[in-house]
C-alpha positions as a LaTeX table, in Angstrom:
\begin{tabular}{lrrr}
\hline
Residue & $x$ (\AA) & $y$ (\AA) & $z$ (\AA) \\
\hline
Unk1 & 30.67 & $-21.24$ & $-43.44$ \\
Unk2 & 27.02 & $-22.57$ & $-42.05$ \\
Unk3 & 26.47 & $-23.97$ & $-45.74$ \\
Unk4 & 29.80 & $-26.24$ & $-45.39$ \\
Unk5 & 28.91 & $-26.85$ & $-41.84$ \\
Unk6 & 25.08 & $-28.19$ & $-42.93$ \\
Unk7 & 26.91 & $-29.83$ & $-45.86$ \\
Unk8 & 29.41 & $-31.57$ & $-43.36$ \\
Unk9 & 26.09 & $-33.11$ & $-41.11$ \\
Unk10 & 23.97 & $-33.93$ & $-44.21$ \\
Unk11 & 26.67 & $-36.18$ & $-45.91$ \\
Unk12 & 26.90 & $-38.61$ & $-42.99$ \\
Unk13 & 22.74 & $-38.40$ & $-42.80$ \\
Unk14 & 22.36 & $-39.07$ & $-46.15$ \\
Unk15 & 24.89 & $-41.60$ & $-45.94$ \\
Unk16 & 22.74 & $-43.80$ & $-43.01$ \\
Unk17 & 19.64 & $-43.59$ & $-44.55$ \\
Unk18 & 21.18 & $-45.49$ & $-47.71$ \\
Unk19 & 22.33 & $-47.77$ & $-45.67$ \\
Unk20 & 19.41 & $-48.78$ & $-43.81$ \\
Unk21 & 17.56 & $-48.38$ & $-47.16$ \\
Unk22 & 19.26 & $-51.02$ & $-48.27$ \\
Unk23 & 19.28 & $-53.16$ & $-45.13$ \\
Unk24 & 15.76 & $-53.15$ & $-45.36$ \\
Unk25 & 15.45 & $-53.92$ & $-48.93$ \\
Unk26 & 17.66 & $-56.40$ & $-49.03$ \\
Unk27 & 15.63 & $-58.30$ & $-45.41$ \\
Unk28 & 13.98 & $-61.23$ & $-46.63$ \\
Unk29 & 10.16 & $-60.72$ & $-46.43$ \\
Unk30 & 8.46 & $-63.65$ & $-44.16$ \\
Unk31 & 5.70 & $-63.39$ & $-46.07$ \\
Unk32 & 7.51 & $-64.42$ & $-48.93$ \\
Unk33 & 8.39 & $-67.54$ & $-47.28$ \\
Unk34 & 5.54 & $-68.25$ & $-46.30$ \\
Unk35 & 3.63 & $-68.46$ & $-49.93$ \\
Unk36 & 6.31 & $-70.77$ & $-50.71$ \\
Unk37 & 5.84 & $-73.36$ & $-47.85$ \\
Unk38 & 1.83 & $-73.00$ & $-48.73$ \\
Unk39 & 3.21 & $-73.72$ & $-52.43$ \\
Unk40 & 4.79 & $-77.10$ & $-51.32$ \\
Unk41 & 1.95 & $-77.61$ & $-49.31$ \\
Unk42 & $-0.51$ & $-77.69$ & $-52.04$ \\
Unk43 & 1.88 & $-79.45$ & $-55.03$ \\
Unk44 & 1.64 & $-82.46$ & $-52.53$ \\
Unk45 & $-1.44$ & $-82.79$ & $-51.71$ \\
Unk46 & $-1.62$ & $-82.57$ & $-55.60$ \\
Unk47 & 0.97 & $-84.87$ & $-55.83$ \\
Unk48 & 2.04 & $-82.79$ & $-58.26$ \\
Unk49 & 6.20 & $-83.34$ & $-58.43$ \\
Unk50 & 7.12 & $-81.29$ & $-61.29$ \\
Unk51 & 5.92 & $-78.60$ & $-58.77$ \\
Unk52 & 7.19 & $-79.76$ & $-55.74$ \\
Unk53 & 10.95 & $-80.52$ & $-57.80$ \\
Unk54 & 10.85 & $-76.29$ & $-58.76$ \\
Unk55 & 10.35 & $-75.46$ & $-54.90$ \\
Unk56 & 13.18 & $-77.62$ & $-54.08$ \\
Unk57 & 17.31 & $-76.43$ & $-53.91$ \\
Unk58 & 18.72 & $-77.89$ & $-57.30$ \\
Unk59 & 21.61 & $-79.27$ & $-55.16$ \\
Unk60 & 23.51 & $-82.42$ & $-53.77$ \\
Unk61 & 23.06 & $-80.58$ & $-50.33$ \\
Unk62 & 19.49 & $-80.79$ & $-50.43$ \\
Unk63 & 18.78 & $-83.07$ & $-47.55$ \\
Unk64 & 15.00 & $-84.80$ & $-45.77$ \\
Unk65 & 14.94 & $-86.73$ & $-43.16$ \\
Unk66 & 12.28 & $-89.14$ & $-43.99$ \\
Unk67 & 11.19 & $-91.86$ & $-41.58$ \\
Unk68 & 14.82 & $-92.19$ & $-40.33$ \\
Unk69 & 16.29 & $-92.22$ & $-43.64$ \\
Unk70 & 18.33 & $-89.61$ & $-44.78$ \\
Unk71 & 17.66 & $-88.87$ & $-48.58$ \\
Unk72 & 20.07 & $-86.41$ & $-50.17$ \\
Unk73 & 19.49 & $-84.27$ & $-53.40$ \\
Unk74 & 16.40 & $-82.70$ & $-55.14$ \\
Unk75 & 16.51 & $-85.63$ & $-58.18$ \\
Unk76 & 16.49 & $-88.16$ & $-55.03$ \\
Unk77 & 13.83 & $-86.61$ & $-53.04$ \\
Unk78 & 11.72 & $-86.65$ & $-56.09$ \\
Unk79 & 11.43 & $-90.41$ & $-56.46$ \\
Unk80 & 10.52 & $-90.84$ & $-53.04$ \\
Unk81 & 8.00 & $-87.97$ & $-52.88$ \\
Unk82 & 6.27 & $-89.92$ & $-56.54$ \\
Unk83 & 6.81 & $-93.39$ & $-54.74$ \\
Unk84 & 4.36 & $-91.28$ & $-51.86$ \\
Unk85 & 2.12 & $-90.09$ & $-53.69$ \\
Unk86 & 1.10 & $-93.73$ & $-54.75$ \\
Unk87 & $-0.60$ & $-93.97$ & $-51.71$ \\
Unk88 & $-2.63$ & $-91.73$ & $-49.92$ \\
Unk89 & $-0.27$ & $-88.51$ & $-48.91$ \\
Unk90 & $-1.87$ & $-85.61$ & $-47.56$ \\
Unk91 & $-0.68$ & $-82.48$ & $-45.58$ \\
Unk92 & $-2.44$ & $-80.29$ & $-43.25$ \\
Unk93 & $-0.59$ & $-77.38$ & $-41.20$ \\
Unk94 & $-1.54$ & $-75.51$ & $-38.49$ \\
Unk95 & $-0.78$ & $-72.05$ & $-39.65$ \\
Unk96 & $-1.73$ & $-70.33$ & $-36.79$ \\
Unk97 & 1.41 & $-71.62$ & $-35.66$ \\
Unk98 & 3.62 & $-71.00$ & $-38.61$ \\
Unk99 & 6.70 & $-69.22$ & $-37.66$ \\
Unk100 & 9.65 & $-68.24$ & $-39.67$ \\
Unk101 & 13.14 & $-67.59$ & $-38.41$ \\
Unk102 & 15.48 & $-65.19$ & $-40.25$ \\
Unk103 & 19.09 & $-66.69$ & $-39.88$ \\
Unk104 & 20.31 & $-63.93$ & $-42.51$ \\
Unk105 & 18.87 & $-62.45$ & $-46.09$ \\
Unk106 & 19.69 & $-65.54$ & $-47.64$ \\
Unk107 & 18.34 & $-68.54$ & $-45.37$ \\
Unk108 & 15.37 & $-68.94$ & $-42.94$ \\
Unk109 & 14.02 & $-71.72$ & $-40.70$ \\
Unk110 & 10.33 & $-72.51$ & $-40.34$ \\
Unk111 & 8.46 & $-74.72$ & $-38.28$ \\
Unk112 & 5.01 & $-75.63$ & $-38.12$ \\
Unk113 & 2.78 & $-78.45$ & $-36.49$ \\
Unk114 & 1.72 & $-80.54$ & $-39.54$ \\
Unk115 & $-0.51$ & $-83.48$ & $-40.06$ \\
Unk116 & 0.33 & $-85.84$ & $-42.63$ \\
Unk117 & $-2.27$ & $-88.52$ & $-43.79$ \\
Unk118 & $-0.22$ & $-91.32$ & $-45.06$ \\
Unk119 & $-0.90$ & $-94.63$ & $-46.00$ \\
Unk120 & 0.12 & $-96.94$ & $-48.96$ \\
Unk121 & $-1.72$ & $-98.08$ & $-51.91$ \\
Unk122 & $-5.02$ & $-100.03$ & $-51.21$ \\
Unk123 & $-3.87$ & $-99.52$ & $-46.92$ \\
Unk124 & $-5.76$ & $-97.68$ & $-44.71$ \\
Unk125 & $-4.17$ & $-94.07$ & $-44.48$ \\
Unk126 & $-3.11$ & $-93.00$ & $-40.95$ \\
Unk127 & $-3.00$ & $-89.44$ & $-39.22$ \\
Unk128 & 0.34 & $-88.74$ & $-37.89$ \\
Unk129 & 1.12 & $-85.50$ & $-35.96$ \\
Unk130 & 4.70 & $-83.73$ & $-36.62$ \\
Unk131 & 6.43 & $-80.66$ & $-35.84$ \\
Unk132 & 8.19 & $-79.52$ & $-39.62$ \\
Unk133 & 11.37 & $-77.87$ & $-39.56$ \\
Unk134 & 12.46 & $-76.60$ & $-43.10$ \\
Unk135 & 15.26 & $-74.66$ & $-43.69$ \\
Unk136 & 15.17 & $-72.04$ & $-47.12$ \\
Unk137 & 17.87 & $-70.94$ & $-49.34$ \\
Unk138 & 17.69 & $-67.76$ & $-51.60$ \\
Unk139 & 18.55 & $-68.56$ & $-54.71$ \\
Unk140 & 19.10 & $-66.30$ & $-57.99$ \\
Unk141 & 15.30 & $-67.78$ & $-58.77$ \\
Unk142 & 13.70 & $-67.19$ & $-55.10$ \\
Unk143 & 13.13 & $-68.77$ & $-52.21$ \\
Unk144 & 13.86 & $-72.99$ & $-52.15$ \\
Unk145 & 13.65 & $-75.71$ & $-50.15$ \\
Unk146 & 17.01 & $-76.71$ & $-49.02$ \\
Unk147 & 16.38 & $-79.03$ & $-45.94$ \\
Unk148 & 12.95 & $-80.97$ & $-44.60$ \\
Unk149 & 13.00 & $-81.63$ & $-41.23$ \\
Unk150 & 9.76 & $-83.39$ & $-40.08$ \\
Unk151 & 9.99 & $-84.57$ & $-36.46$ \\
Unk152 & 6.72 & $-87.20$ & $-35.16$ \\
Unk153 & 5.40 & $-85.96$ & $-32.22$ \\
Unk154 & 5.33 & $-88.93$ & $-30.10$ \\
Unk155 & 2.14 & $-90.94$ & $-29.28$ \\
Unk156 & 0.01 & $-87.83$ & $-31.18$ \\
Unk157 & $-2.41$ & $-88.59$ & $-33.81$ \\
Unk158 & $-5.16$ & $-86.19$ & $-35.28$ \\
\hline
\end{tabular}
């Protein structure tokens, strides 16, 4: 009888540690998210857009807010980043302040203080403070880049 009684308390134990086994496997790692913002970070100041198009969601839905302007889809966003990186485009984030916000094993929110030196060809580049929002989708090939959210901090230069 004590061997069906210890059988009777390990199944539900045994039971709760696979699922918070898997709850924890399955978390999304911030770290991971992290590597991929430094990813987009560097393909632009590379102006490098085949590798700023494989960090960005594949999707109609893909949406940044760009001086006002809404532009909408990764093929979209791609002909303004190369129109960009013409001119002088350059990124520098504050890391220190990096955060990431979980919404659920599939999506996150980050924000981080940026600097962007822009300027157009043959122009004198300016230093413009922002706060960057992005918002990440899992996808069956990782983390991407489903939303840019880059808001000027008003009055603020480097």
């Amino acid at each position: 009888m004590k061997n069906v009684s210890r059988l009777a308390l390990c199944v539900p134990v045994l039971a709760l540690v696979t699922i918070l086994t898997r709850t924890v496997v399955a978390e999304p790692r911030e770290d991971e998210i992290r590597r991929v913002f430094e990813r987009f970070v560097a393909a632009q100041n590379a102006h490098n857009s085949r590798a700023v198009e494989e960090l960005l969601l594949d999707s109609p839905q893909f949406l940044w807010i760009t001086r006002g302007i809404p532009v909408w889809g990764r093929a979209a966003a791609i002909k303004r980043f190369e129109s960009l990186f013409a001119g002088t485009w350059r990124l520098e984030p504050d890391m220190r302040e990096f955060k990431v916000v979980l919404r659920d094993s599939r999506v996150a929110q980050i924000f981080v203080p940026i600097v962007f030196t822009i300027g157009p060809p043959g122009q004198v580049a300016q230093d413009t403070r922002f706060l960057m929002n992005q918002v990440l989708t899992k996808s069956d090939s990782g983390w991407r880049i489903s939303s840019i959210l880059p808001v000027p901090v008003a009055g603020a230069t480097k």
